[in-house]
C-alpha positions in Angstrom: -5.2 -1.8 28.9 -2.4 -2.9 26.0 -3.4 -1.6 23.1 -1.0 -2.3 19.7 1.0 -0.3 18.0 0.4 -1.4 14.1 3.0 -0.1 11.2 0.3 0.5 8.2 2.1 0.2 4.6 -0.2 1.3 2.2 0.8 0.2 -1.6 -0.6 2.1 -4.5 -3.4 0.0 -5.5 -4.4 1.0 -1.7 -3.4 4.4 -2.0 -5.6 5.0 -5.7 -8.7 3.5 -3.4 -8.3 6.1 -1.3 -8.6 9.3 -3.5 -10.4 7.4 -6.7 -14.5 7.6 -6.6 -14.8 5.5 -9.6 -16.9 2.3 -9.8 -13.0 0.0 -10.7 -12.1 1.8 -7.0 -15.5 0.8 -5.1 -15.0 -3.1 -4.0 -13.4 -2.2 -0.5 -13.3 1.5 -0.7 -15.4 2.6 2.1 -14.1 0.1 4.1 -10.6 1.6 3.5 -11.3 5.0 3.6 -13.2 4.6 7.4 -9.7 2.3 8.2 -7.4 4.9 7.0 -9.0 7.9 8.7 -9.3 5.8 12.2 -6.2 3.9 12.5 -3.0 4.9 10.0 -1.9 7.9 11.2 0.7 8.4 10.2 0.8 5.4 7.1 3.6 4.5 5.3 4.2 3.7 2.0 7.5 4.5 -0.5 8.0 7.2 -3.2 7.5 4.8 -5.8 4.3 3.5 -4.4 3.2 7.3 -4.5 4.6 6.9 -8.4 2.9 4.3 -8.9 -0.8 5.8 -7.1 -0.4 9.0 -10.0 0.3 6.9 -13.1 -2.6 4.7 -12.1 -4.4 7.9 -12.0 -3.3 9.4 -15.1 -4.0 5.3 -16.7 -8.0 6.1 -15.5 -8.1 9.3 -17.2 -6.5 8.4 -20.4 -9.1 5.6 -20.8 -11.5 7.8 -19.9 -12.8 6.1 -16.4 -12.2 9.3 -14.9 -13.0 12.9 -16.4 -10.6 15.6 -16.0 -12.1 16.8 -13.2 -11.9 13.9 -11.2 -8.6 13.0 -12.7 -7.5 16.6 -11.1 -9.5 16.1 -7.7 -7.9 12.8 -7.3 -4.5 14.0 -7.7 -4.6 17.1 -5.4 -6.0 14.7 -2.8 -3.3 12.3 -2.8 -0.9 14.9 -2.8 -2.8 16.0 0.4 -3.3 12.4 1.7 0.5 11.2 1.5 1.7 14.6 2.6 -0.4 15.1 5.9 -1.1 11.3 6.6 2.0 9.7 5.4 5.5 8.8 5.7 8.0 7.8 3.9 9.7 4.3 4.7 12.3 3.0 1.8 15.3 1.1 2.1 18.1 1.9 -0.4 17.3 0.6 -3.9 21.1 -0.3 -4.1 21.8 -2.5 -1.6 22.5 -5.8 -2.6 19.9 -7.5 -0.3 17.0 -5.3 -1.9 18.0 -6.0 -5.1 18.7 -10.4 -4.1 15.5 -10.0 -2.7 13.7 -8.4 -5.9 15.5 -11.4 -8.2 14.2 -13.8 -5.5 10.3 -12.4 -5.1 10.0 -11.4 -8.6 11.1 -15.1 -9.8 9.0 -16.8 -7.1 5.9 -14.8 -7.7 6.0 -12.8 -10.6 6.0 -9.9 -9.2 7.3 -6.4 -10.5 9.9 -4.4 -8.8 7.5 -1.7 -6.9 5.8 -4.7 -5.6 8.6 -6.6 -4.7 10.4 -3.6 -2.9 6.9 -3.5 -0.7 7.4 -6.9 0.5 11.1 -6.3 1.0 10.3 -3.1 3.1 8.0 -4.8 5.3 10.1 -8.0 6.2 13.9 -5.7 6.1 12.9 -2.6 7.2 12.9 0.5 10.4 9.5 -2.2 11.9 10.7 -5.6 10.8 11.3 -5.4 14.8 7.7 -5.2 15.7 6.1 -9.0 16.5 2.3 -10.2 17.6 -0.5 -7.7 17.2 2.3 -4.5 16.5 3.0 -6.6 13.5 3.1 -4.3 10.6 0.7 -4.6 8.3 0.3 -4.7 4.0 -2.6 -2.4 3.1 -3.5 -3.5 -0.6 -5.9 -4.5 -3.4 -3.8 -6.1 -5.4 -4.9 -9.6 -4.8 -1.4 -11.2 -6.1 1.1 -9.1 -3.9 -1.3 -10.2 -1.0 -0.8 -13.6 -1.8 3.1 -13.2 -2.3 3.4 -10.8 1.0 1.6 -13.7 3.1 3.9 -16.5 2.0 6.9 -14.4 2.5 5.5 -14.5 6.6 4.1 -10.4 5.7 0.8 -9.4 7.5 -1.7 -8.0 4.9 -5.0 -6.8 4.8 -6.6 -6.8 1.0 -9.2 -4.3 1.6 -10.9 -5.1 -2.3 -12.9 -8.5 -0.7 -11.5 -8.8 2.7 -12.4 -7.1 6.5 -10.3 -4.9 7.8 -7.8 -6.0 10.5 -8.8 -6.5 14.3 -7.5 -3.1 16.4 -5.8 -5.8 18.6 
């Protein structure tokens, strides 16, 4: 039997829905979490993604969504998360293609750069190579990037309102 070999990227917005237990966090989150711990291992994702995932944490506990103790919680388990589960995949912020690319995607779509350097990752990176079902895959809740990742010819799962991907 073939079975697929899948690249998961996870951005931010994914990677907050998989340490956050607040009710912003809930649309999708089970869904993720049983997805995460059954397929993506290891996942991939950048540094700034994981930048991105704490000051998103930090924003819930400044505006008191989160207490301190779950502001805490959440941050030792992504720490645990991206170090056990994931790697790190990033192409060179300096090369002139990433940086056509981000004028290009942000321009088009409105993205920012984080966002933009997801997309760009996907489509120019290590698994651009990978074609059919081993197509990598966009694991996000951000509802625009899914949108821009999916013109740009990116596979994406938005795991806020949509079922995860097929194992084949």
């Amino acid at each position: 039997m073939y079975y697929a070999i899948k690249v998961h990227y996870f951005d931010a917005s994914a990677l907050v829905k998989l340490v956050a237990d607040d009710p912003d966090e809930e649309p999708g989150r089970i869904a993720l979490r049983k997805y995460h711990n059954q397929h993506a291992h290891p996942g991939y994702t950048t540094s700034f993604c994981i930048a991105e995932a704490f000051g998103a944490l930090k924003s819930k506990f400044l505006r008191r969504k989160i207490s301190q103790v779950q502001y805490l919680q959440s941050v030792k388990d992504l720490i645990r998360i991206t170090g056990n589960t994931f790697q790190i995949d990033e192409l060179r912020i300096l090369d002139p293609i990433v940086n056509d690319e981000f004028q290009r995607l942000s321009t088009k779509y409105r993205l920012d750069f984080v966002d933009c350097l997801q997309i760009v990752t996907i489509l120019k990176g290590q698994f651009r190579i990978f074609e059919g079902p081993s197509k990598s895959i966009l694991i996000t809740a951000d509802r625009d990037l899914a949108k821009a990742a999916r013109a740009e010819g990116a596979r994406v799962w938005e795991c806020s309102s949509e079922n995860p991907p097929p194992d084949n």
